[in-house]
C-alpha positions as CSV (number, residue, x, y, z in Angstrom):
1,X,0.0,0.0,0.0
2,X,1.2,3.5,-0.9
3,X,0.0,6.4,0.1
4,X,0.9,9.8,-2.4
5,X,0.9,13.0,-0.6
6,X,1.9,16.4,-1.3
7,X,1.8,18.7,1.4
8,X,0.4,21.5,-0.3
9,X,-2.5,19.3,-1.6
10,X,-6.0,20.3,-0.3
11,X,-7.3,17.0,-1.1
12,X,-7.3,13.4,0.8
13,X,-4.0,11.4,0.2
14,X,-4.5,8.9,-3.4
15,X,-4.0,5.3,-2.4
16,X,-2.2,3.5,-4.7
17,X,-3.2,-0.6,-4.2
18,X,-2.2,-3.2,-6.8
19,X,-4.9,-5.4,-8.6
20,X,-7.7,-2.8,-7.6
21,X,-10.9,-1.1,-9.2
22,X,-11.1,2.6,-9.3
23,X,-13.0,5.1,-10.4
24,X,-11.2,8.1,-10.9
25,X,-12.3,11.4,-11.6
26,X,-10.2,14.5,-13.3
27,X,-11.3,17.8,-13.2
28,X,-9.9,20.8,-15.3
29,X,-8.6,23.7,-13.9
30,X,-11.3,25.5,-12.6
31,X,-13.5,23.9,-14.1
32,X,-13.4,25.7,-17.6
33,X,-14.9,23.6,-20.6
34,X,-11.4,22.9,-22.6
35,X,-12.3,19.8,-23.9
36,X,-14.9,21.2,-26.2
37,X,-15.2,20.7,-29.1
38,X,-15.5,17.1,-30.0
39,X,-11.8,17.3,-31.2
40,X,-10.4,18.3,-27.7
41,X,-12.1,14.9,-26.1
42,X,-10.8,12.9,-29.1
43,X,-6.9,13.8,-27.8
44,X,-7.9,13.2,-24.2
45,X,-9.6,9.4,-25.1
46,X,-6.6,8.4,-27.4
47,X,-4.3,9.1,-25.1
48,X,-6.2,7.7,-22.3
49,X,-6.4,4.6,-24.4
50,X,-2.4,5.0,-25.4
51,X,-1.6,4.7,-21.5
52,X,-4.4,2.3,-20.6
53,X,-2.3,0.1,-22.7
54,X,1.3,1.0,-21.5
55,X,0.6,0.3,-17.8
56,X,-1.4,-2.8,-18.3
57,X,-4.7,-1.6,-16.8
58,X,-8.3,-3.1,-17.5
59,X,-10.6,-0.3,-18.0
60,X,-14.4,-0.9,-17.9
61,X,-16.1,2.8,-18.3
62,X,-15.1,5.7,-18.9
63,X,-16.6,9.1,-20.2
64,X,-15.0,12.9,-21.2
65,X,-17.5,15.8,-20.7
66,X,-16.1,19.1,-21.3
67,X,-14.8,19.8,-18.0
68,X,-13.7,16.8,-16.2
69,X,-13.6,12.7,-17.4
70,X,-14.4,9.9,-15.1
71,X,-12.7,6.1,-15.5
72,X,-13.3,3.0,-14.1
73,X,-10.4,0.8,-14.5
74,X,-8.2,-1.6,-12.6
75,X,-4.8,-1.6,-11.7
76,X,-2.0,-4.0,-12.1
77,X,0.3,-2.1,-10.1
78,X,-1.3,0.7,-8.2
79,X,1.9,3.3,-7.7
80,X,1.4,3.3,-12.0
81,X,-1.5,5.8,-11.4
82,X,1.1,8.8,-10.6
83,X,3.2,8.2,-14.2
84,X,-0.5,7.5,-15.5
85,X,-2.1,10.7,-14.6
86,X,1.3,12.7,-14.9
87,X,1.7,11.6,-18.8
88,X,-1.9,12.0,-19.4
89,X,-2.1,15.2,-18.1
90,X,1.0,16.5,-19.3
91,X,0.7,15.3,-23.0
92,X,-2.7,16.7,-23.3
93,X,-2.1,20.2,-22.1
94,X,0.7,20.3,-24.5
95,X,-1.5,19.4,-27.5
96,X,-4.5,21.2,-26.2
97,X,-2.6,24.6,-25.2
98,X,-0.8,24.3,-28.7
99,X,-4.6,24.2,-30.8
100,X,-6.2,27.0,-28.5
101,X,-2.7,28.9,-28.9
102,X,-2.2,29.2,-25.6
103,X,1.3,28.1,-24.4
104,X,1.4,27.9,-20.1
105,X,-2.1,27.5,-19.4
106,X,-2.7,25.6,-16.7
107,X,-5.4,22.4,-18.3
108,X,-6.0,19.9,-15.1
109,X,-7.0,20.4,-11.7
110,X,-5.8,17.5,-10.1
111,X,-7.5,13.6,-9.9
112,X,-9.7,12.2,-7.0
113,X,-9.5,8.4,-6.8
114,X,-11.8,5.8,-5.1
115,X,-11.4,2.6,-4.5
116,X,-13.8,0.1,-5.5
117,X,-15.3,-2.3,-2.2
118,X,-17.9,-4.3,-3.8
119,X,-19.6,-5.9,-6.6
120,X,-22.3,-3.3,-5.7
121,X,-19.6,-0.9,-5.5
122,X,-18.6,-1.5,-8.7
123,X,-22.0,-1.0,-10.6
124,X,-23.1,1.5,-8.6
125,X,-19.9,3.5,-10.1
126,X,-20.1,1.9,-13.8
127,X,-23.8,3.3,-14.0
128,X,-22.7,6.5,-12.4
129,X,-20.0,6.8,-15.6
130,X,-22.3,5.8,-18.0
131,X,-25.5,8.5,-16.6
132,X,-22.8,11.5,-16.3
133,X,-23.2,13.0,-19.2
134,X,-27.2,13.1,-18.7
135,X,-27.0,14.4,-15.5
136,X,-24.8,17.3,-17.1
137,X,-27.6,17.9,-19.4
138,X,-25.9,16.8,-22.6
139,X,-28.0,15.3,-25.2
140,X,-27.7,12.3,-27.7
């Protein structure tokens, strides 16, 4: 078990287990809606999908909005979440700041995790993913 804190974080301490379900949630800075348009989300999912591969993880659900993205996935190692977020993160503020032509913006927030308990747990979170976007009012 690892623990990751910073000590200028405002948040809990992540918890990094091996072989474990999470959903985790990102949030962009301040919650502006960067990953609009349709494009934006498209460099967010393929490289969510490039490092999903990399680190071995299982993801199950997983949705972008234009302000934040939610995953369910599971771990193989569970310190790989830091270099998973961090690469993520990093690569798509670089691509995203060079479209909008705007160098040094700040793009994410930080990432909340939580760690999946149950087989009730588990659904309860999938559906949550999969109804997100309703309850942010966006339509099909």
């Amino acid at each position: 078990m690892n623990y990751g804190m910073n000590s200028k974080d405002h948040h809990p301490p992540h918890l990094y287990l091996d072989e474990t379900w999470y959903m985790l949630t990102a949030s962009i800075y301040r919650q502006l809606h960067i990953l609009h348009p349709l494009s934006h989300k498209e460099i967010l999912r393929d490289q969510i999908k490039e490092m999903v591969e990399e680190f071995h993880l299982t993801l199950r659900a997983w949705v972008i909005l234009d302000n934040h993205y939610h995953l369910l996935l599971k771990t193989r190692l569970g310190a790989d979440l830091v270099q998973f977020f961090r690469r993520i993160h990093g690569r798509t503020s670089f691509e995203l700041n060079g479209l909008d032509g705007t160098r040094g913006r700040q793009v994410w927030h930080n990432y909340w995790d939580t760690c999946i308990r149950s087989e009730k747990d588990y659904w309860t979170h999938f559906n949550y993913i999969h109804h997100n976007p309703v309850k942010h009012g966006y339509s099909g």
